[in-house]
C-alpha positions as CSV (number, residue, x, y, z in Angstrom):
1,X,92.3,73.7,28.9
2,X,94.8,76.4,30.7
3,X,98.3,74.4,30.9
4,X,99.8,74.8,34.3
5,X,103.0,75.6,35.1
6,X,105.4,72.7,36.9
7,X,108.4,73.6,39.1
8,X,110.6,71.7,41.5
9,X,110.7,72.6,44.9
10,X,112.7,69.5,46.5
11,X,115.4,67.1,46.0
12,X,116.7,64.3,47.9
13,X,119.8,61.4,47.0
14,X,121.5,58.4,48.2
15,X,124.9,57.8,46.0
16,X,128.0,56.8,45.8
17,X,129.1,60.3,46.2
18,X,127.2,61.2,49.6
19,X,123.9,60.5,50.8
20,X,122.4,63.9,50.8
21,X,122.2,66.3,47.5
22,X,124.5,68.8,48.8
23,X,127.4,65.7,49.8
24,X,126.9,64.4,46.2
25,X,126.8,68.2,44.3
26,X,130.6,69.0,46.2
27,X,131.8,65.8,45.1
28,X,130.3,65.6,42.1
29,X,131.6,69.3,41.3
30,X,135.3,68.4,42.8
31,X,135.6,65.4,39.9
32,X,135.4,62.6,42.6
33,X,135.1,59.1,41.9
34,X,132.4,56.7,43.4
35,X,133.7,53.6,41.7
36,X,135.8,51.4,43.9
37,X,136.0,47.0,44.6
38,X,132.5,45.7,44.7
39,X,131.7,44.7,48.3
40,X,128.6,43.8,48.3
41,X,129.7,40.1,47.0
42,X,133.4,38.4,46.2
43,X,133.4,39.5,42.6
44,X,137.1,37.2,42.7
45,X,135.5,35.6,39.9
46,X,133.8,37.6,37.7
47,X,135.4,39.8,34.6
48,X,134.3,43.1,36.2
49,X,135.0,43.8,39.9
50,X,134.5,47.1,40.5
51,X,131.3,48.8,40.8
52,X,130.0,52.5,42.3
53,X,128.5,51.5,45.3
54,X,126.4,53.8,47.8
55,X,129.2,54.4,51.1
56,X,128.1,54.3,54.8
57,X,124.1,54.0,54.0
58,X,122.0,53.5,57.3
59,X,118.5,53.4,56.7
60,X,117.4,54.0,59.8
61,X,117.6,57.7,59.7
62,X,114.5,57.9,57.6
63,X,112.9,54.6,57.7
64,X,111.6,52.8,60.8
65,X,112.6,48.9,62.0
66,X,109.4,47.1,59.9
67,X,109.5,49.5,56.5
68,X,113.8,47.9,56.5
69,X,112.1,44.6,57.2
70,X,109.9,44.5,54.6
71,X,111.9,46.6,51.9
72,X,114.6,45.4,49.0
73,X,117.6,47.6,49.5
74,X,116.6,49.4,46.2
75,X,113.1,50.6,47.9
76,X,115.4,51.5,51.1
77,X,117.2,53.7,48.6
78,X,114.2,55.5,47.3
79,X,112.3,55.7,50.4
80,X,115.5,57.5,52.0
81,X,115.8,59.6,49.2
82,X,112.2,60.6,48.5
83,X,111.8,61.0,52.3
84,X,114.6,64.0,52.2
85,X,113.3,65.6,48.6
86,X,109.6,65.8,51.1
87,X,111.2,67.4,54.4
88,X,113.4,69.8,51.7
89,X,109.7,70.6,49.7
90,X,108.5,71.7,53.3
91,X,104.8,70.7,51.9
92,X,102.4,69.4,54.5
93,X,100.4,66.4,53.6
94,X,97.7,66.9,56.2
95,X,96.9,70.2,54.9
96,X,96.3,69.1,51.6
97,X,93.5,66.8,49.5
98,X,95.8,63.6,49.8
99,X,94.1,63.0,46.0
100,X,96.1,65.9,44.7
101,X,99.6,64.2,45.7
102,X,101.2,61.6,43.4
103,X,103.7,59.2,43.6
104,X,105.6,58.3,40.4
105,X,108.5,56.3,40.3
106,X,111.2,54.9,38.4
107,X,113.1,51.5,38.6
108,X,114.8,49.0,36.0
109,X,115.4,45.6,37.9
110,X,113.5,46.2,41.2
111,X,114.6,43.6,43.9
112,X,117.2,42.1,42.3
113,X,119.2,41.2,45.1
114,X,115.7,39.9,47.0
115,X,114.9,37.2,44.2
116,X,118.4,36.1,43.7
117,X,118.6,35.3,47.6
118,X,115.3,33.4,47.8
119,X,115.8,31.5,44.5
120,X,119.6,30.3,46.1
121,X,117.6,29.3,49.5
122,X,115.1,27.4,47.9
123,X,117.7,25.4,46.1
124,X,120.1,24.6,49.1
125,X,117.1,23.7,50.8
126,X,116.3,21.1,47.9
127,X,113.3,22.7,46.8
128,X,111.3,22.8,49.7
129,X,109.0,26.1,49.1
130,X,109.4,27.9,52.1
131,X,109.6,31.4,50.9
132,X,109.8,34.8,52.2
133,X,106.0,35.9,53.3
134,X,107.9,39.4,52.0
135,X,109.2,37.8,48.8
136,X,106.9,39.4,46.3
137,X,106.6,42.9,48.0
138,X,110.2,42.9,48.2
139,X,110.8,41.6,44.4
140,X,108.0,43.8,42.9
141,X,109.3,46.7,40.6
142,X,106.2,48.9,41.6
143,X,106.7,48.1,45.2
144,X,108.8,51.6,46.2
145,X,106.4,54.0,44.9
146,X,103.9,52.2,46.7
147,X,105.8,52.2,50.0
148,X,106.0,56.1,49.7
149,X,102.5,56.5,48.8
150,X,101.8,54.1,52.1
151,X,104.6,56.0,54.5
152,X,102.7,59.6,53.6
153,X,99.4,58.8,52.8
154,X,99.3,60.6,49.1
155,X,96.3,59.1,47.2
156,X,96.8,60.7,43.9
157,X,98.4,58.8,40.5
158,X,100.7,56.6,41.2
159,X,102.8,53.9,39.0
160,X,106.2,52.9,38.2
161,X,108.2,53.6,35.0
162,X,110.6,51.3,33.3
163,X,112.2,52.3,30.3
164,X,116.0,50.9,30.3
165,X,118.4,53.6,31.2
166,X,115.4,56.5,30.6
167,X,113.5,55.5,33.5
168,X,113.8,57.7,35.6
169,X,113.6,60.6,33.0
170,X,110.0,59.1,31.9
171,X,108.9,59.3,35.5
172,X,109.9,62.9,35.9
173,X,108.3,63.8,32.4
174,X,105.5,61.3,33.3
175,X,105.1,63.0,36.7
176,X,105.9,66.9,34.6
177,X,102.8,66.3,31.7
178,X,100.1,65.1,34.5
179,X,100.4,68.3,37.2
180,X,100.6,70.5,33.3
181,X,97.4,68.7,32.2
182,X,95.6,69.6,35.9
183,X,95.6,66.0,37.1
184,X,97.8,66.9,40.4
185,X,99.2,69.1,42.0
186,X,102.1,67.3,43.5
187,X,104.3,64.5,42.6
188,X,106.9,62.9,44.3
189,X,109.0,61.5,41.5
190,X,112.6,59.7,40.8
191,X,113.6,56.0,40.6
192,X,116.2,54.4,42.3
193,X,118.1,50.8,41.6
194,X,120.1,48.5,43.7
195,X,121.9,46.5,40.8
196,X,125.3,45.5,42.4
197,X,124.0,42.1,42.3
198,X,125.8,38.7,41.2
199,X,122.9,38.1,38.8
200,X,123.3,41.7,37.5
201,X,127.1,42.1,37.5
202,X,127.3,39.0,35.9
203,X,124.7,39.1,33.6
204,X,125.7,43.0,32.2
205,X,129.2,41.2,32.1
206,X,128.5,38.1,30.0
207,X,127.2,40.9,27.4
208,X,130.3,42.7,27.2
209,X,128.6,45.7,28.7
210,X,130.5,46.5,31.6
211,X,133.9,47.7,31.6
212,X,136.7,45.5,33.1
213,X,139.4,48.0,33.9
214,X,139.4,46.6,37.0
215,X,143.2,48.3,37.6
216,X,141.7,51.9,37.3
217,X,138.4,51.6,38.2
218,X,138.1,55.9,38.6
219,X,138.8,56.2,35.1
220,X,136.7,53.3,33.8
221,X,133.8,55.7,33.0
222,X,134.4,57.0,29.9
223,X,131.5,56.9,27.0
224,X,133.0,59.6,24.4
225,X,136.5,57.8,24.4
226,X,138.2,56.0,22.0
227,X,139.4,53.4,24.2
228,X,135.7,52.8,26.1
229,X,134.9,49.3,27.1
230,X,131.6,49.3,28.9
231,X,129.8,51.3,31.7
232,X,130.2,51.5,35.2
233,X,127.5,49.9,37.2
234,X,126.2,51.9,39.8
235,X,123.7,52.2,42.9
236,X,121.5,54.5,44.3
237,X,118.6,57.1,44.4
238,X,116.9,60.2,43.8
239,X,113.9,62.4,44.2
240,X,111.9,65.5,42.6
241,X,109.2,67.1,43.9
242,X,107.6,68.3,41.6
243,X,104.5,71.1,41.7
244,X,101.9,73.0,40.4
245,X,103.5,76.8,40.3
246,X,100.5,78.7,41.5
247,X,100.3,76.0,44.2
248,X,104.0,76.2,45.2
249,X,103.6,80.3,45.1
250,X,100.8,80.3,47.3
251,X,102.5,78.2,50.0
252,X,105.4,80.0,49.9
253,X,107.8,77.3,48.9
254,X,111.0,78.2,47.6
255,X,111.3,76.8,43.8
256,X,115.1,75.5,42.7
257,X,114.1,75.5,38.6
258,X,110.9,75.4,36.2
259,X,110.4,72.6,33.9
260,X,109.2,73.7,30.4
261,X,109.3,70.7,28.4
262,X,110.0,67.5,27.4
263,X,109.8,64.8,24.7
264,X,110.7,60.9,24.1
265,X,111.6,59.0,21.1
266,X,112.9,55.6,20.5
267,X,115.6,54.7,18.2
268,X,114.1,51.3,17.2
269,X,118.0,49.7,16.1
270,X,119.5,47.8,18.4
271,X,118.8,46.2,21.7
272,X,121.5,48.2,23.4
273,X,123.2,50.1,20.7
274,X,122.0,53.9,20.2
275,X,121.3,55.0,16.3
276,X,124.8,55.3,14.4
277,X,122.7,58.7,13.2
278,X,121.5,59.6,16.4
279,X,118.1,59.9,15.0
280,X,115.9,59.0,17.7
281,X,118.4,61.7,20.2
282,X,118.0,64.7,17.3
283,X,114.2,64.6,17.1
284,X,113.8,64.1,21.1
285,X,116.0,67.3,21.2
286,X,113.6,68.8,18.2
């Protein structure tokens, strides 16, 4: 079997630095900060109130009134994103076997923020099951990969990763090994995560996981210092397209960067702690 080789020839984001790759590259590249007050609900109350939450987001540029209707704000997020990363590819569905596009995605807690609303409706309303018809679509963690595959038509591979704070790595190297093994030809790939939840922030927090320098939350971040006290939680998405070379030559398509490999490990130590050895990181690296 002849390996093929995989390049990316689009990118699209949605973050709390700007909502288009080259708005989130400046900032990223000028040091700026996306953490700030969480807004999205009075965090008054909980240990952590700060969070980096996605600015001045309006779906409607890239999704239409009943895809916002029927979407959790973290399938907004990769819809928006993966709908850029497609219009930067410049590939054309129609002129394509629909079988040789893939769609595969990446998301940790899915519709968070859906569940927690419906669950807090049906107890106000003591228990009376009148749910969401759009309560499972919304929820499901496999849902935003589908809604791509369903806004574009691609027919090829498609599933949902979930591997902790790897996820969206394993659906890039997911997405990299099947167009190298001949099974596609393109893949929209990525994962995306609307977490700024009160379930979320509050569960993360009752862990001791987040930080709660809530004076400085720009310098909260800080995993290699002495003085870290937990990660920032954060919102947002983003999408690869990732393609067979020969295809991507032969259409002309301009190619940002080759992907030549890639490997996983797990450390199998700790339920959130990495190996004190790093043993798991060093052979992945290997």
């Amino acid at each position: 079997m002849t390996e093929r080789r995989v390049v990316v020839t689009g990118m699209g984001a949605v973050t709390p630095l700007g909502n288009d790759v080259q708005t989130f590259w400046e900032n990223a590249v000028k040091g700026v900060s996306g953490a700030g007050p969480i807004t999205h609900f009075n965090a008054e109350k909980f240990k952590t109130q700060f969070a980096c939450e996605v600015k001045d987001f309006d779906p409607k540029l890239y999704l239409d009134r009943n895809e916002i209707k029927r979407t959790d704000l973290y399938s907004q997020y990769g819809l928006y994103a993966a709908a850029q990363a497609i219009e930067d590819s410049g590939f054309d569905v129609s002129q394509m076997d629909p079988f040789d596009v893939g769609v595969i995605w990446g998301t940790g807690q899915g519709g968070l923020e859906t569940l927690e609303k419906e669950v807090q409706y049906f107890m106000e309303k003591e228990k009376e099951p009148k749910f969401n018809p759009f309560l499972v679509p919304k929820m499901l963690t496999n849902m935003c990969g589908g809604m791509i595959a369903l806004k574009y038509g691609f027919m090829g591979i498609g599933f949902t990763t979930i591997s902790a704070c790897a996820t969206t790595n394993t659906a890039i190297m997911d997405a990299f090994n099947y167009i190298k093994l001949g099974k596609a030809k393109i893949f929209v790939t990525g994962g995306s995560e609307a977490p700024i939840t009160e379930a979320s922030i509050g569960g993360f927090g009752s862990m001791k996981a987040l930080s709660t320098r809530n004076d400085s939350p720009e310098t909260a971040s800080r995993p290699y210092d002495v003085d870290r006290d937990g990660f920032v939680m954060g919102e947002g998405g983003g999408a690869l397209i990732l393609e067979d070379y020969d295809h991507a030559k032969a259409r002309g398509a301009k190619i940002y960067a080759e992907i030549v490999g890639s490997a996983m490990t797990n450390d199998a130590y700790h339920m959130t702690a990495t190996h004190p050895e790093g043993l798991g990181a060093l052979r992945a690296m290997e």
